[in-house]
Each structure stands twice: as C-alpha cells, then as structure tokens.
SEBA-630114 format. One record per residue (C-alpha): residue number from 1; residue in one letter; x negated, y negated, z. Coordinates in steps of 0.5 Angstrom, whole numbers, padded with zeros to 4 digits. Layout:
! SEBA-630114
<pt num="NUM" residu="A" c1="X" c2="Y" c3="Z"/>
...
END
This chain:
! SEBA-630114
<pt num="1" residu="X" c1="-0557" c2="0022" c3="0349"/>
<pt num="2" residu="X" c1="-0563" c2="0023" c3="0345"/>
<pt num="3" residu="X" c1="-0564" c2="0025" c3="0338"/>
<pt num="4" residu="X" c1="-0569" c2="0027" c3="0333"/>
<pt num="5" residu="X" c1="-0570" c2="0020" c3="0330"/>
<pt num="6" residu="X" c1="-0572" c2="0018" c3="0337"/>
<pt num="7" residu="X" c1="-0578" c2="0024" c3="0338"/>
<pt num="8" residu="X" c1="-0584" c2="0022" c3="0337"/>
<pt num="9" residu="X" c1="-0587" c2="0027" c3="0331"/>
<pt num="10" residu="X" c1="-0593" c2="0028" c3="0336"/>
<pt num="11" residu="X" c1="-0590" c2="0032" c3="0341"/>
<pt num="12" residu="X" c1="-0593" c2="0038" c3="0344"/>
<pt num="13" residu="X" c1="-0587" c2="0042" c3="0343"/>
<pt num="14" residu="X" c1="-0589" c2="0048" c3="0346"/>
<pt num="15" residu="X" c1="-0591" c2="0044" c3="0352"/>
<pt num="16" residu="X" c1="-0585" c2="0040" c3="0353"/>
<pt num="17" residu="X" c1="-0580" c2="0046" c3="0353"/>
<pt num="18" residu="X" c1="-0585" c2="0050" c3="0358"/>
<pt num="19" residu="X" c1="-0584" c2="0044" c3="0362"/>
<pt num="20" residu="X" c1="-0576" c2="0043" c3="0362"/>
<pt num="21" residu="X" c1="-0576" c2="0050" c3="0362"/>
<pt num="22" residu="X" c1="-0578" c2="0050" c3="0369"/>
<pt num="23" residu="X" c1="-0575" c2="0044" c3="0371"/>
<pt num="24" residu="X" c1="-0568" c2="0046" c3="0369"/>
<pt num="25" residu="X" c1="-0569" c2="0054" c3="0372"/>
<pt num="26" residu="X" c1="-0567" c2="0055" c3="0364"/>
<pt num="27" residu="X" c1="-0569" c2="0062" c3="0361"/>
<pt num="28" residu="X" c1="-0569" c2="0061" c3="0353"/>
<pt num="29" residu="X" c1="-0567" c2="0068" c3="0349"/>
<pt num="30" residu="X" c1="-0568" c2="0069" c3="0341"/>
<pt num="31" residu="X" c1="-0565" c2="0073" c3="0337"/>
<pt num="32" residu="X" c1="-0569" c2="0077" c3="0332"/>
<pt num="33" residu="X" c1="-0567" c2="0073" c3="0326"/>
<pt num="34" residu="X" c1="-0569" c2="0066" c3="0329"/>
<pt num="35" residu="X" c1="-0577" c2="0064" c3="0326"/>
<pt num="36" residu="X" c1="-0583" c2="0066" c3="0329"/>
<pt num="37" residu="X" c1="-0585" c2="0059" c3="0333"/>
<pt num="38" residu="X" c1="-0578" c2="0060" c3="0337"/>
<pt num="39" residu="X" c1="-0578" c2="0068" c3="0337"/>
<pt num="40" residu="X" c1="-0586" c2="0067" c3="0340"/>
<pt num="41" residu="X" c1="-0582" c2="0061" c3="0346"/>
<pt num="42" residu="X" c1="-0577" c2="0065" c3="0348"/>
<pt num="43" residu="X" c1="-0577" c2="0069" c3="0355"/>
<pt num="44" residu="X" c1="-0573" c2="0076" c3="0351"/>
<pt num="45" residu="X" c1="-0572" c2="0077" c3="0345"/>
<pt num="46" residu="X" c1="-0568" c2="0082" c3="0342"/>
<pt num="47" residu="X" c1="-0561" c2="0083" c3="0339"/>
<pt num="48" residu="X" c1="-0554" c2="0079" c3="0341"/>
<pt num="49" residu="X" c1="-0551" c2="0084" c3="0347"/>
<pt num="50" residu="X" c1="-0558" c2="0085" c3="0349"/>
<pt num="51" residu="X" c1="-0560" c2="0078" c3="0350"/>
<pt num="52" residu="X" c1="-0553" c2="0075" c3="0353"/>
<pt num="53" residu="X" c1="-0554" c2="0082" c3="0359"/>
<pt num="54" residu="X" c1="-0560" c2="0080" c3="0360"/>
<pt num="55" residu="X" c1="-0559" c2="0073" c3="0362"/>
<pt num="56" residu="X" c1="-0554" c2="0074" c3="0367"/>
<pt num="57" residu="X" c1="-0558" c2="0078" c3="0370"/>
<pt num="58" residu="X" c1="-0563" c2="0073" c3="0372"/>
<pt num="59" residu="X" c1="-0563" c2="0067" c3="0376"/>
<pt num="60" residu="X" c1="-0563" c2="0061" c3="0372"/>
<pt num="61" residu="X" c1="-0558" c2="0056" c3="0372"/>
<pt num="62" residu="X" c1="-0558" c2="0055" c3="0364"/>
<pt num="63" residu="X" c1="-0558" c2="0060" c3="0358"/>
<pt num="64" residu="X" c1="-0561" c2="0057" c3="0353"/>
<pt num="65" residu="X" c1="-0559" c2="0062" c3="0346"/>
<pt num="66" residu="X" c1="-0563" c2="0060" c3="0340"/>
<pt num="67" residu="X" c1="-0558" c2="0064" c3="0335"/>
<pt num="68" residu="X" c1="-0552" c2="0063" c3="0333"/>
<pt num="69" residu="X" c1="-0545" c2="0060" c3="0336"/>
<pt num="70" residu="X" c1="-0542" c2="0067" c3="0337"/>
<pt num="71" residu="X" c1="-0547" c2="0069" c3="0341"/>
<pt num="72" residu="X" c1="-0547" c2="0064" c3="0345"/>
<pt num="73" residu="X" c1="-0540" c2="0065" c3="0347"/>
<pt num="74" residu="X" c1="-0542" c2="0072" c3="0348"/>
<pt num="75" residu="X" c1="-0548" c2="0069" c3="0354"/>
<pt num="76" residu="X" c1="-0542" c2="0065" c3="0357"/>
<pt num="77" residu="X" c1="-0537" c2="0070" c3="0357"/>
<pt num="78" residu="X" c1="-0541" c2="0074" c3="0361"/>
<pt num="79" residu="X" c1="-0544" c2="0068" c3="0365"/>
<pt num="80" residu="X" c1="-0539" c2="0064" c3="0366"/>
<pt num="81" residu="X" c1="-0542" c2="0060" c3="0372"/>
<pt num="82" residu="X" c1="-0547" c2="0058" c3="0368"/>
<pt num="83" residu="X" c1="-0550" c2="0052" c3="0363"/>
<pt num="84" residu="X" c1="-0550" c2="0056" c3="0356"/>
<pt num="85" residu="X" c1="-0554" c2="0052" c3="0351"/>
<pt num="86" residu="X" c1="-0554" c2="0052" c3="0344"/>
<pt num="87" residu="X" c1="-0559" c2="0048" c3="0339"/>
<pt num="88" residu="X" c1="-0555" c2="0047" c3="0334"/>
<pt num="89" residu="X" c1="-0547" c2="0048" c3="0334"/>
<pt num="90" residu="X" c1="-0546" c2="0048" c3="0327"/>
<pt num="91" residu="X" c1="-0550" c2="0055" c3="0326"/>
<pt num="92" residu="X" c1="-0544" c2="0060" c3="0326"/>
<pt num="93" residu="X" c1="-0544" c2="0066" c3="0322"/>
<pt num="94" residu="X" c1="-0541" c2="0069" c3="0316"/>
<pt num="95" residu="X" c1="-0537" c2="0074" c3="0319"/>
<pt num="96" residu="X" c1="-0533" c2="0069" c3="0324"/>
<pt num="97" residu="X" c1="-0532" c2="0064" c3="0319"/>
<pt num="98" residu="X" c1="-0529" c2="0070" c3="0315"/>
<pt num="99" residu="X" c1="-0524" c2="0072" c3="0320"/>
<pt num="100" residu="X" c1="-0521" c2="0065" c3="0324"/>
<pt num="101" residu="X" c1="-0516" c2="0067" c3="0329"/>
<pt num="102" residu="X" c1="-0509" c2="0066" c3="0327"/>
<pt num="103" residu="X" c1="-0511" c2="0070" c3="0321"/>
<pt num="104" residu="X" c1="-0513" c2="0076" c3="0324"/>
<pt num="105" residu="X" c1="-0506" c2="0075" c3="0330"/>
<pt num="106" residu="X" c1="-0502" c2="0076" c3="0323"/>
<pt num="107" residu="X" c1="-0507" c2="0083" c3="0321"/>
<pt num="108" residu="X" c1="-0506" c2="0086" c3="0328"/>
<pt num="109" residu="X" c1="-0498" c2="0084" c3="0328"/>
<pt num="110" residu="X" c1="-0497" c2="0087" c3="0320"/>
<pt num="111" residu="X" c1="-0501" c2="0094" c3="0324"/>
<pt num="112" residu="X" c1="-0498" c2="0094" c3="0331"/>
<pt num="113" residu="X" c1="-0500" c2="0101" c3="0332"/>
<pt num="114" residu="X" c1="-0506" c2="0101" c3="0331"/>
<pt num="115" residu="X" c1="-0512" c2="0099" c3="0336"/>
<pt num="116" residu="X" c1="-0516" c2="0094" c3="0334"/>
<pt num="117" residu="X" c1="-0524" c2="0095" c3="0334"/>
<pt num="118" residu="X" c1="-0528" c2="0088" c3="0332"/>
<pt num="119" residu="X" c1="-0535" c2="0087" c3="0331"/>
<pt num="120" residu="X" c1="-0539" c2="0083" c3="0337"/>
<pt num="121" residu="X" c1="-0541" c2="0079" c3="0331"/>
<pt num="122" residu="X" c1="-0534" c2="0074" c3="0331"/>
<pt num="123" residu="X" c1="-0531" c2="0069" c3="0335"/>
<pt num="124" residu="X" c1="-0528" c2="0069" c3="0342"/>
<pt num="125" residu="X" c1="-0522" c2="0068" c3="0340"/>
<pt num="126" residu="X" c1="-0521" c2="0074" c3="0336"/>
<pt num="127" residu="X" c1="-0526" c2="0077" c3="0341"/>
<pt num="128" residu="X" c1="-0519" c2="0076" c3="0345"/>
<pt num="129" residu="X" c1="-0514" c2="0078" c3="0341"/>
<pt num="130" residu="X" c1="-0518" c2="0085" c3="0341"/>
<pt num="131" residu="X" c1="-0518" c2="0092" c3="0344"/>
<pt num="132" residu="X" c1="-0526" c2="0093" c3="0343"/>
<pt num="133" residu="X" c1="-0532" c2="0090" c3="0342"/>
<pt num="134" residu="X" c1="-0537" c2="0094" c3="0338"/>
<pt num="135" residu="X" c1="-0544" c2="0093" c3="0335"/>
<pt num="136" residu="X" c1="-0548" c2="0096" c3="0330"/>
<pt num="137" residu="X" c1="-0551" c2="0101" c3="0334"/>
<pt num="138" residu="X" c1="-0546" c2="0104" c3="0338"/>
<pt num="139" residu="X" c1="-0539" c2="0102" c3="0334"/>
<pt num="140" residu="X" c1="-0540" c2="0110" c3="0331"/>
<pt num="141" residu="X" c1="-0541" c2="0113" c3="0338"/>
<pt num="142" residu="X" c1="-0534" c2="0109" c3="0341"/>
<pt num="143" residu="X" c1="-0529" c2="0111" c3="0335"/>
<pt num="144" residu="X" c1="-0531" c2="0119" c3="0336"/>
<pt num="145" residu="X" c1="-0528" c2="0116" c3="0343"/>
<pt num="146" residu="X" c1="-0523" c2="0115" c3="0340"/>
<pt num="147" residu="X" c1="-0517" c2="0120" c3="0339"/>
<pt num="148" residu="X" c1="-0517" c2="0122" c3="0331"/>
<pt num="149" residu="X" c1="-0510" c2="0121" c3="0330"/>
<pt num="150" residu="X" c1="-0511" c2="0114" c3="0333"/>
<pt num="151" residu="X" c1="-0511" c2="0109" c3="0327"/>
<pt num="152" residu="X" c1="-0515" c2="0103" c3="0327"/>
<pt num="153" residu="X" c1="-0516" c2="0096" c3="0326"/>
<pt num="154" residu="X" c1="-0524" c2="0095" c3="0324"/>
<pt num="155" residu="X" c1="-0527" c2="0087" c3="0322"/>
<pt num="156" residu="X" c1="-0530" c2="0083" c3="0321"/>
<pt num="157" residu="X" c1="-0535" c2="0088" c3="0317"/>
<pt num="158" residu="X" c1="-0532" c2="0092" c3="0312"/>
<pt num="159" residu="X" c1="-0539" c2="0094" c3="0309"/>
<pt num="160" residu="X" c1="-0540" c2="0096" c3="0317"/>
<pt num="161" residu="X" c1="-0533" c2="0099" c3="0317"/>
<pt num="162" residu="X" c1="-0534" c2="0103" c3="0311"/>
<pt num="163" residu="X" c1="-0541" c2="0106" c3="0313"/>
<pt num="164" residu="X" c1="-0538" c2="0108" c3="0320"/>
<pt num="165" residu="X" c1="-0531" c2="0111" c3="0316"/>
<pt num="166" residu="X" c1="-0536" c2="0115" c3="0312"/>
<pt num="167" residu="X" c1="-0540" c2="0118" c3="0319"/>
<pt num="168" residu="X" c1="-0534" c2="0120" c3="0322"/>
<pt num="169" residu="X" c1="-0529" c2="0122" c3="0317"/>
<pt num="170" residu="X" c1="-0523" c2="0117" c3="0320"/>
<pt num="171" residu="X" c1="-0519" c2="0116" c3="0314"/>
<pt num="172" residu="X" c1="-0514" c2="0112" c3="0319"/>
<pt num="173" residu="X" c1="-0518" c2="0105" c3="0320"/>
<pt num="174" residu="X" c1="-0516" c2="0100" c3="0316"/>
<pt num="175" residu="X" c1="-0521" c2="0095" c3="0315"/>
<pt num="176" residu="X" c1="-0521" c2="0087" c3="0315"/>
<pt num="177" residu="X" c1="-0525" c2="0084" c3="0308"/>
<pt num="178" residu="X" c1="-0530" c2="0080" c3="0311"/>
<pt num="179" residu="X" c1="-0538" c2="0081" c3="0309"/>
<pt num="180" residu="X" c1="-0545" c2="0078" c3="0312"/>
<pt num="181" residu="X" c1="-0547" c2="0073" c3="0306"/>
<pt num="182" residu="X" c1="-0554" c2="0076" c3="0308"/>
<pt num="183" residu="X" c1="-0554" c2="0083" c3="0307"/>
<pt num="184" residu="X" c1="-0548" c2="0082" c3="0302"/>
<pt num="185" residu="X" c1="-0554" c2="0079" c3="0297"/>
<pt num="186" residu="X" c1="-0559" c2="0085" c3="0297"/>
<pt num="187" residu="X" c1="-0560" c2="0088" c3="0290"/>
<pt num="188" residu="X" c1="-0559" c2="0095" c3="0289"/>
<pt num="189" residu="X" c1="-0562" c2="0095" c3="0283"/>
<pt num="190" residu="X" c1="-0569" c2="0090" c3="0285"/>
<pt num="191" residu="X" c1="-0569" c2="0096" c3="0290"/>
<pt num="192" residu="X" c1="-0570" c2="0101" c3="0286"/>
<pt num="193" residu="X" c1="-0575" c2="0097" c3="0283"/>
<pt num="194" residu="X" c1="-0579" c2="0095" c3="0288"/>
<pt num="195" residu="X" c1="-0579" c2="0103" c3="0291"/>
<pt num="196" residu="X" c1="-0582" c2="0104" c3="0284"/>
<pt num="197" residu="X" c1="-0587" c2="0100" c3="0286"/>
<pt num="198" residu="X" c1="-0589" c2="0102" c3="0293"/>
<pt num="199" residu="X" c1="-0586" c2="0109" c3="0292"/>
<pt num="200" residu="X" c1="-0589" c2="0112" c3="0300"/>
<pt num="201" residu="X" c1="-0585" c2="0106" c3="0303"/>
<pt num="202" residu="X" c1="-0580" c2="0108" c3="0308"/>
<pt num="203" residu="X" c1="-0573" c2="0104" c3="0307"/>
<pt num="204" residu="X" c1="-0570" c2="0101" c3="0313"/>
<pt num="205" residu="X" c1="-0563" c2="0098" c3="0312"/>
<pt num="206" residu="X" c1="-0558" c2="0094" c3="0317"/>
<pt num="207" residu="X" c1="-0551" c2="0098" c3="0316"/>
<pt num="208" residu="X" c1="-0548" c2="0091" c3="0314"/>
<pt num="209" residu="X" c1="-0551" c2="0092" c3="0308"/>
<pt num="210" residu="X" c1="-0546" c2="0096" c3="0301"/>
<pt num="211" residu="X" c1="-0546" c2="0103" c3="0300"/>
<pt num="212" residu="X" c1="-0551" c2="0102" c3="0294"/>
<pt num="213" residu="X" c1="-0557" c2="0099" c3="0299"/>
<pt num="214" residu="X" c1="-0556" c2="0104" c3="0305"/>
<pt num="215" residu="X" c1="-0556" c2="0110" c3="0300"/>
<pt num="216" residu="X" c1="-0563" c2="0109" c3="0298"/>
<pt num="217" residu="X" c1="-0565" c2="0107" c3="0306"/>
<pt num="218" residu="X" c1="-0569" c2="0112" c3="0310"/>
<pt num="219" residu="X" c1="-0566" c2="0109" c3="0316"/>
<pt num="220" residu="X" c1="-0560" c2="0106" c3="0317"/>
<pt num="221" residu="X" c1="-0558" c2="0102" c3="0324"/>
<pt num="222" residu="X" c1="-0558" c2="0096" c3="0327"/>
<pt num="223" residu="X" c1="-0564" c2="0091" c3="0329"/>
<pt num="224" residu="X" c1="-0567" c2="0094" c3="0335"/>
<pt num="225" residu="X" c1="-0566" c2="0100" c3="0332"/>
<pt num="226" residu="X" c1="-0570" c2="0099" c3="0325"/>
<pt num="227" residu="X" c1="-0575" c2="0095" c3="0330"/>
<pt num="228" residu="X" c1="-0575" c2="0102" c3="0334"/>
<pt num="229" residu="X" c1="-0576" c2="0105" c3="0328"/>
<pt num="230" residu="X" c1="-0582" c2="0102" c3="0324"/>
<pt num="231" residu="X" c1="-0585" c2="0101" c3="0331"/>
<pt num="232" residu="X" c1="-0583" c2="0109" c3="0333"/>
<pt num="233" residu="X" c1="-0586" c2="0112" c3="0326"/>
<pt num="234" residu="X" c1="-0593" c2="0114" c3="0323"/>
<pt num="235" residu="X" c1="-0591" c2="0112" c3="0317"/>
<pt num="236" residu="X" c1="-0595" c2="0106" c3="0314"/>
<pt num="237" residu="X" c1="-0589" c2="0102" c3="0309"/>
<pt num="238" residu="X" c1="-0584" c2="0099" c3="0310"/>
<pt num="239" residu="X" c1="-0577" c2="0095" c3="0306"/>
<pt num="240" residu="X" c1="-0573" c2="0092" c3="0311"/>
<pt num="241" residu="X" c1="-0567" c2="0091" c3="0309"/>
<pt num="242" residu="X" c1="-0565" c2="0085" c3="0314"/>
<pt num="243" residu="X" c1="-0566" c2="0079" c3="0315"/>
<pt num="244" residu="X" c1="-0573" c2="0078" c3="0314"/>
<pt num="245" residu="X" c1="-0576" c2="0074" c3="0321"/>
<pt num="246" residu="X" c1="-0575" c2="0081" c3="0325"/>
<pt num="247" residu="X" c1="-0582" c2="0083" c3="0321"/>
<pt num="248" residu="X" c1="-0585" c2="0078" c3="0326"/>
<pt num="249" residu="X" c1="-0583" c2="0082" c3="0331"/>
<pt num="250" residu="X" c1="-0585" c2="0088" c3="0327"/>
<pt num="251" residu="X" c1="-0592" c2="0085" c3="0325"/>
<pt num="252" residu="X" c1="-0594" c2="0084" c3="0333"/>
<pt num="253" residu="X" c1="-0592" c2="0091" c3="0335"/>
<pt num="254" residu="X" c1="-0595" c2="0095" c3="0330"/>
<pt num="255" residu="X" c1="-0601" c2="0091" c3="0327"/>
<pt num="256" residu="X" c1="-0604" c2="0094" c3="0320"/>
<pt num="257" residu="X" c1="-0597" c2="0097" c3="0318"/>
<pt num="258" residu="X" c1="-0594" c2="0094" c3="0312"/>
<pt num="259" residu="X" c1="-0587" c2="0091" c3="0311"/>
<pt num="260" residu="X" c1="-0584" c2="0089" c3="0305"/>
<pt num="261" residu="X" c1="-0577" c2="0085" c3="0306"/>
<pt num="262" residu="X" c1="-0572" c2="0088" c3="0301"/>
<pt num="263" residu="X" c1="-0570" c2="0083" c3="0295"/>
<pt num="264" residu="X" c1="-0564" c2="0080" c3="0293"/>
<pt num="265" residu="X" c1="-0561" c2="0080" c3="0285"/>
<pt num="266" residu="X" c1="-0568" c2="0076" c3="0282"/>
<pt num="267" residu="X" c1="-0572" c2="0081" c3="0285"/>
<pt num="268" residu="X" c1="-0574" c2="0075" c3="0291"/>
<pt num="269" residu="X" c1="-0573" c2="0075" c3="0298"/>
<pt num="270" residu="X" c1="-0571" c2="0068" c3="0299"/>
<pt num="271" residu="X" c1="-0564" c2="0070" c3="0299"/>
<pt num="272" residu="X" c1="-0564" c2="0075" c3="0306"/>
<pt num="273" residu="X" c1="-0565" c2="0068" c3="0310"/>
<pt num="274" residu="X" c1="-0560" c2="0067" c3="0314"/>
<pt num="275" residu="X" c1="-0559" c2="0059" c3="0314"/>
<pt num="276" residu="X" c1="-0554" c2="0059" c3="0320"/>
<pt num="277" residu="X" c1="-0560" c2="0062" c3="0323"/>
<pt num="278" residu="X" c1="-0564" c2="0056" c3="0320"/>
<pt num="279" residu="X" c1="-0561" c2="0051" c3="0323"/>
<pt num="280" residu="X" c1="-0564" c2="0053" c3="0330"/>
<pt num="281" residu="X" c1="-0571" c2="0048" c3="0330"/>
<pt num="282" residu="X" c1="-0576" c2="0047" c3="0335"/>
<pt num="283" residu="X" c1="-0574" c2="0040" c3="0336"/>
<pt num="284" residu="X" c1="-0567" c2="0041" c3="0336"/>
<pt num="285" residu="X" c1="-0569" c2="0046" c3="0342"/>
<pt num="286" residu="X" c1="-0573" c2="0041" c3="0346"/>
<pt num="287" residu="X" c1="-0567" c2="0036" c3="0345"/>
<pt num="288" residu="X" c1="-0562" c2="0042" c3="0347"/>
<pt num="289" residu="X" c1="-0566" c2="0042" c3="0353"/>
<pt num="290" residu="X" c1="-0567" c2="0034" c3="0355"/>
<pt num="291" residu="X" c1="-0559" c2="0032" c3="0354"/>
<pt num="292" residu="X" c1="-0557" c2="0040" c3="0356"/>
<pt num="293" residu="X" c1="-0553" c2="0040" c3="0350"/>
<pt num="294" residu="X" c1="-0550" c2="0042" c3="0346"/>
<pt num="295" residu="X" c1="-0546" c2="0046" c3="0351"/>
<pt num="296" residu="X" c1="-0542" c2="0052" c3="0349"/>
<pt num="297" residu="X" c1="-0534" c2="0052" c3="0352"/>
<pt num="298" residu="X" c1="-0530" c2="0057" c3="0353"/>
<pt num="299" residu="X" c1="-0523" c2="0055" c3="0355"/>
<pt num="300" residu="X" c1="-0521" c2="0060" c3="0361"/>
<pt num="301" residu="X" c1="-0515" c2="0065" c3="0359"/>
<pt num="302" residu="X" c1="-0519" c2="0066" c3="0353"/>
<pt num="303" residu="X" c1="-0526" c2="0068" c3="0356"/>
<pt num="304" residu="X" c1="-0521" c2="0072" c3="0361"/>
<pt num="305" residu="X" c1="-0518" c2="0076" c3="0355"/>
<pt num="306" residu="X" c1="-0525" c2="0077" c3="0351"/>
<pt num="307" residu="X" c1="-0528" c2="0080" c3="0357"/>
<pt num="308" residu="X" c1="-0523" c2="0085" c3="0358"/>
<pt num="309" residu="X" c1="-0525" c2="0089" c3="0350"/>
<pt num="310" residu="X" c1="-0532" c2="0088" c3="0352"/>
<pt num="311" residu="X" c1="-0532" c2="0091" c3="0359"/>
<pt num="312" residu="X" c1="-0527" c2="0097" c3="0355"/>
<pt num="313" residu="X" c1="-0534" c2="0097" c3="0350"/>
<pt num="314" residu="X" c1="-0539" c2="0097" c3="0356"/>
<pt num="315" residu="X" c1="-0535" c2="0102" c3="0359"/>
<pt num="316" residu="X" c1="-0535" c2="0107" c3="0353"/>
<pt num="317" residu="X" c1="-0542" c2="0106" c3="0351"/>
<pt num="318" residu="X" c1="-0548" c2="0111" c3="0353"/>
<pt num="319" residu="X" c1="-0554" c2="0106" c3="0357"/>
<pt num="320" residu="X" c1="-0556" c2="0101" c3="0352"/>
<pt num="321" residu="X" c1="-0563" c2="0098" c3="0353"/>
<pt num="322" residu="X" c1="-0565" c2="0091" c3="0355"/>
<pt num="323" residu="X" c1="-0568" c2="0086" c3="0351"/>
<pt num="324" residu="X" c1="-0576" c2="0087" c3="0351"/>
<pt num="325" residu="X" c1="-0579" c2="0082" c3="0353"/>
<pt num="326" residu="X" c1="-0581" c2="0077" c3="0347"/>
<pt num="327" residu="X" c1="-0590" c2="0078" c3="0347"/>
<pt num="328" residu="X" c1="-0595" c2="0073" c3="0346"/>
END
C-alpha cells in the first residue's frame, strides 16, 4: 500500500486523480465543507443526502466521498453494491461521536412510546436504531407529518432540536444533549459587532447554531439552502454563519457579492473550520484512489435496518434537489 511518505511532492494532483477517476469508473463527490481544491475535483458537489443520492444514481463502480465518515456510510447505505470510499477515515463528526449507539438504545428504552427522529448527521448504528431520518432542510416539514400528540425522540442536535421545537409549537419532543463543535463557537456578541460594522449585510445562518446566533439571522436553513439564499437575493453582503469553505461556492456563483464568515468568541473566524472536514487532502484523496482504501463497511443486518428510517424520510419528503454539478 502506498502512503504519503512514498509520493513524490512534485506530483500533478489534479492530473493524477483525473487519470484514476476514469481508470477506476470513480465519481468523486465534496460536501460544501471540504476546501476549494477539493470542491473544484469533484464531480457533485452539495450537501450529504444530496451527494449519497446522486451517486447511486450514476454508473460507477467507486463512490469516492470527501466529507465525513457518516456521510460515507450514507453513499454506502444507499449503494451497497458499490466500492465507497473515504480519504481519510478518522474524519468523524461532533454529532456522531456525541451519540454512540449503546448510549443512545438506553435513551430510546428510557421513552419507549415515543418515535425517534434522528438527524442524518449520525452513525449508521444509530441510523438503525431509528424510526426517521431527517436533515436540516426538511426535519421541519416531516414532524408537522407527525401526529401532534405523537411525543418524540430528537438527536443528536439539541440546537437543531430546540429551533425545530420552536417552528412547530411541539412542546413533546425530548431532545438528545449533543451540539456541531462548529456552530456551537459562533459568538453572539462578535456578531453583533461585526453587524455594526456592516450594518446592510444580511445573516445567513445554519439551524445547528444557538438561539443566540439565529435570532440575529435573516436566513435560517441548511447549507444548500443558505447557498440558494446568498445566490437567489439582490442583496450584496452577507455573514455566513456556517463553515466557511461554502462561501467558495458562494464566491464562483455570484462574483462581486461579499460574504463575510461569522466569527467566534475572539472576534476571529478560525474557529468555524471544522477539522474533521480538514483531515480530507489532496494527497490523501489521490492515495484513496491508488489503494482503494480506505473503504467504508457496513455490516448487513445493520445497513438493512438503517435503510428502513431513510426510505420512511424519502417517502415523507416533498422533492428534494440534486446536487448541482461542482462548476470549474
């Protein structure tokens, strides 16, 4: 197996992983976290959900997902047959480690009567332990679905949680304790700042962020849905209040708008990059590519029993768009 230590530092990266891709039958997807140099390989890029289903609907033989590991579990989940790939296996997430699975079966065994909604963003374990799969973008939408005397399990988000509490008046849902370490540091106080600042900027702001960051937010919804925003509006400037490497999207779509990352308690905004995202390279996607590892498993029973909360969440979802094609 080649490793880092063995590539030679002159490599043409691009080059190199255009050449596997095609070799391979591979199509490389990038969440709207990953940075730009990855974002600009990839052949879709958009949120989670939206990558894993455009994946399978292609033709290829290898699912190459620069994000995080949850996210390739999701791609596999949906495209068993396929190889699915990660660059780096060690890039988890906040949520997911804040909700191991024999932690969360003694949650759902303490509430026996109520239905558990889980955030995507999780492992497939506790993917298999739910009733149904949400996202930022439609979990609003799926629990007005719901009968309202139907009392409800909602993790791993409790920021997330509280904000959908607050949109449907559903004083029943108990709400797991877990936060994205990435929203969770946005400062409300830096905020207010920098909106003195730039008083005619608009606030777009992921609903995994506090209360204290989405009362000051012109815009509250996921990443697709903020890039749709910034793109869609005649505004001019904007604070994003979300990881930062989206505005490279923003950037390439709306040339000569302004977007200004919104910054964390030292009024900087070094600390909205997540570094499970970070962990995703160049190299190590070249490497993934050569070796074809490192692979994303997922025993059977418990991909079966995962499948069965997000085909519930398909079925409950009005059309949700694909993935624009990553441009440049």
């Amino acid at each position: 197996m080649i490793t880092e230590s063995d590539l030679d530092p002159a490599l043409d990266w691009r080059a190199e992983i255009e050449r596997l891709r095609l070799q391979k039958n591979a199509v490389i997807l990038a969440h709207y976290y990953q940075d730009g140099p990855l974002q600009d390989l990839a052949d879709f890029v958009g949120d989670s959900l939206d990558l894993s289903r455009r994946a399978a609907e292609t033709k290829a033989d290898v699912i190459v997902f620069c994000g995080v590991r949850f996210m390739g579990e999701v791609a596999k989940i949906l495209s068993p047959d396929r190889l699915v790939l990660v660059p780096d296996l060690d890039a988890g997430c906040s949520l997911e480690e804040a909700c191991r699975p024999e932690y969360f079966k003694k949650f759902r065994d303490k509430h026996p009567d109520h239905l558990a909604v889980t955030y995507i963003n999780c492992s497939a374990d506790v993917k298999a332990l739910s009733d149904i799969i949400v996202t930022s973008s439609n979990a609003e939408s799926i629990i007005n679905q719901l009968p309202a005397d139907q009392p409800i399990l909602f993790a791993p988000d409790h920021h997330l949680g509280s904000f959908i509490k607050r949109r449907t008046g559903r004083d029943n849902m108990v709400l797991w304790p877990g936060a994205c370490i990435i929203h969770e540091q946005f400062s409300e106080q830096a905020l207010k700042t920098l909106k003195s600042l730039h008083p005619d900027a608009k606030v777009a702001a992921h609903p995994e962020c506090p209360e204290g960051i989405l009362l000051y937010a012109d815009y509250v919804g996921s990443t697709r849905g903020i890039l749709q925003y910034v793109t869609e509006s005649p505004e001019q400037t904007f604070i994003i209040a979300t990881e930062p490497h989206i505005i490279h999207q923003m950037e390439k779509r709306t040339p000569g708008k302004t977007f200004i990352p919104a910054p964390g308690a030292d009024g900087s905004c070094t600390c909205a990059i997540c570094p499970h995202m970070a962990k995703n390279t160049l190299a190590k996607l070249y490497l993934c590519l050569v070796n074809e590892n490192p692979r994303i498993e997922i025993a059977e029973d418990v991909r079966t029993r995962a499948m069965i909360p997000l085909q519930r969440m398909l079925e409950m979802s009005t059309a949700i768009p694909k993935a624009r094609h990553a441009a440049g």
